[in-house]
C-alpha positions as CSV (number, residue, x, y, z in Angstrom):
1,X,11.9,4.3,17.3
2,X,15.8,3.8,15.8
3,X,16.5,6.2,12.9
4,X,15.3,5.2,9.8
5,X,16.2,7.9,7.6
6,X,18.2,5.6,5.0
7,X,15.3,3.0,5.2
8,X,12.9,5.9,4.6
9,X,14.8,7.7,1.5
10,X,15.4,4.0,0.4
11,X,11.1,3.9,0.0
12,X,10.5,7.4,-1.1
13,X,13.2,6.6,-4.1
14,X,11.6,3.1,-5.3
15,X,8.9,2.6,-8.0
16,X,5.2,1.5,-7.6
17,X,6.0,-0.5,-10.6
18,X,8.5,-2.3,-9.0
19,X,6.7,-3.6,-6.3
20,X,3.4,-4.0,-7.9
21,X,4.1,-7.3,-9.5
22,X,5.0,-8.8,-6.1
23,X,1.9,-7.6,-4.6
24,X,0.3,-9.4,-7.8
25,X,2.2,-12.5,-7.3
26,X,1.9,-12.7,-2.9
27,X,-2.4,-12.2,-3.6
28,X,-2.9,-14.6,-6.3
29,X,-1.0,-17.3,-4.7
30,X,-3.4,-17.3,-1.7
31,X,-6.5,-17.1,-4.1
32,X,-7.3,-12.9,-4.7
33,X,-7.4,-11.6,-7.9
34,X,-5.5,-8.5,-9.1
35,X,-8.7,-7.0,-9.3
36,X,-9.4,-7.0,-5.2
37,X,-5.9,-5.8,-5.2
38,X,-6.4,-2.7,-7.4
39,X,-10.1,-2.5,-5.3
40,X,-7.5,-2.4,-2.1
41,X,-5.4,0.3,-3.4
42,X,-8.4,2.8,-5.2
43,X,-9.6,2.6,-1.8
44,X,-6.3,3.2,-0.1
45,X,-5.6,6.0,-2.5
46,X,-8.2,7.0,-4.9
47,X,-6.3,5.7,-7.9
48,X,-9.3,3.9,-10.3
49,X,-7.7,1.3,-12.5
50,X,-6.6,3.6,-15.6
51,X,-5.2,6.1,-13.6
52,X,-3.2,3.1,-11.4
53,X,-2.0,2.3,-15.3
54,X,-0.3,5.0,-15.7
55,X,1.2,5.6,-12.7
56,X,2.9,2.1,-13.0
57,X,3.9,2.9,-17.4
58,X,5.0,5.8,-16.0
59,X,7.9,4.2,-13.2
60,X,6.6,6.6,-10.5
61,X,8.3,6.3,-6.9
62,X,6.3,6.1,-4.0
63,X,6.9,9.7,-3.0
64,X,5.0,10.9,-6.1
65,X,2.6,8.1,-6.1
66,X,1.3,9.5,-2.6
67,X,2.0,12.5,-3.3
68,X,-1.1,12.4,-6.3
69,X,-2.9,10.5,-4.0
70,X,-6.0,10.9,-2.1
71,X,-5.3,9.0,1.0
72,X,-8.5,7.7,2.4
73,X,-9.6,9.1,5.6
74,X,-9.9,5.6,7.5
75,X,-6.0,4.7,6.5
76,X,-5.7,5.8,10.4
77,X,-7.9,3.0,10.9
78,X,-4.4,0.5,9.7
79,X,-3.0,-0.8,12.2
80,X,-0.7,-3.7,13.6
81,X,2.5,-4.7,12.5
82,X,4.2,-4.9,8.9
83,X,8.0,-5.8,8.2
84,X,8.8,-5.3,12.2
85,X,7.1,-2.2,12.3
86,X,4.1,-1.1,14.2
87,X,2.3,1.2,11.5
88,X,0.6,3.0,13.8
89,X,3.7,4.3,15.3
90,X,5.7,5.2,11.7
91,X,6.9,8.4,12.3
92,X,7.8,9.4,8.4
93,X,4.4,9.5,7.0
94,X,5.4,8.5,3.3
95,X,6.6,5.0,5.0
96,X,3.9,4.7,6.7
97,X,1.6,5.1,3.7
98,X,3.3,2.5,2.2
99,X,3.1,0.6,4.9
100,X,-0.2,0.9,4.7
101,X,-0.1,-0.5,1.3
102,X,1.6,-3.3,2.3
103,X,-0.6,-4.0,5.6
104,X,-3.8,-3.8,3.1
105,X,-1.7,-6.4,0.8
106,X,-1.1,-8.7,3.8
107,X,-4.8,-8.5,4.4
108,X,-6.0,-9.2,1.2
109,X,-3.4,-12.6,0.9
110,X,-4.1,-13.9,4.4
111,X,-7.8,-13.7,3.1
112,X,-9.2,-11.4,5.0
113,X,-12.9,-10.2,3.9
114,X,-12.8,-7.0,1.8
115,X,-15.4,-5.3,3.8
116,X,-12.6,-6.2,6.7
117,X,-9.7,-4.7,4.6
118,X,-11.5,-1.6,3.7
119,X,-12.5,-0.9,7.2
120,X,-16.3,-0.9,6.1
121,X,-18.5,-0.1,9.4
């Protein structure tokens, strides 16, 4: 894969909080609540609802963000592509935890069951 350094500094630097409201936005156009989103991301990370709260008041970037978290052990379990990249194959593994993110996010718009998203059985 071409070197992504910049790309990957560029992710590590930005804040949840940023990019949360567009996660909000792309599921509730396609019918999903916020609350199957935050349901996405406890299970991607651990984070209950209060503690996602804070993380967001408090601007965090994605390095600390997963960084606190408690990936879930299926996350290996992601795969396909996101923004022209196979997530399986992410080599940083801060990008591709956010690429998880964003792969769950996909999921969850395109209306994709949850038991389907959270890689239930």
């Amino acid at each position: 894969m071409k070197d992504t350094s910049h790309h990957d500094e560029r992710i590590a630097k930005m804040t949840v909080a940023s990019v949360y409201p567009h996660y909000v936005t792309k599921v509730e156009k396609k019918g999903r609540t916020k609350e199957e989103l935050n349901q996405v991301i406890e299970w991607l990370t651990g984070f209950d609802n209060s503690t996602l709260e804070v993380l967001l008041e408090d601007q965090v970037t994605f390095e600390t963000f997963f960084k606190k978290a408690k990936l879930n052990p299926n996350a290996k379990l992601i795969t396909g592509v996101i923004c022209g990249y196979r997530v399986e194959e992410i080599e940083n593994q801060l990008t591709q935890q956010v690429r998880y993110l964003d792969k769950l996010v996909d999921e969850l718009a395109k209306g994709r069951k949850m038991e389907k998203i959270l890689r239930v059985g």
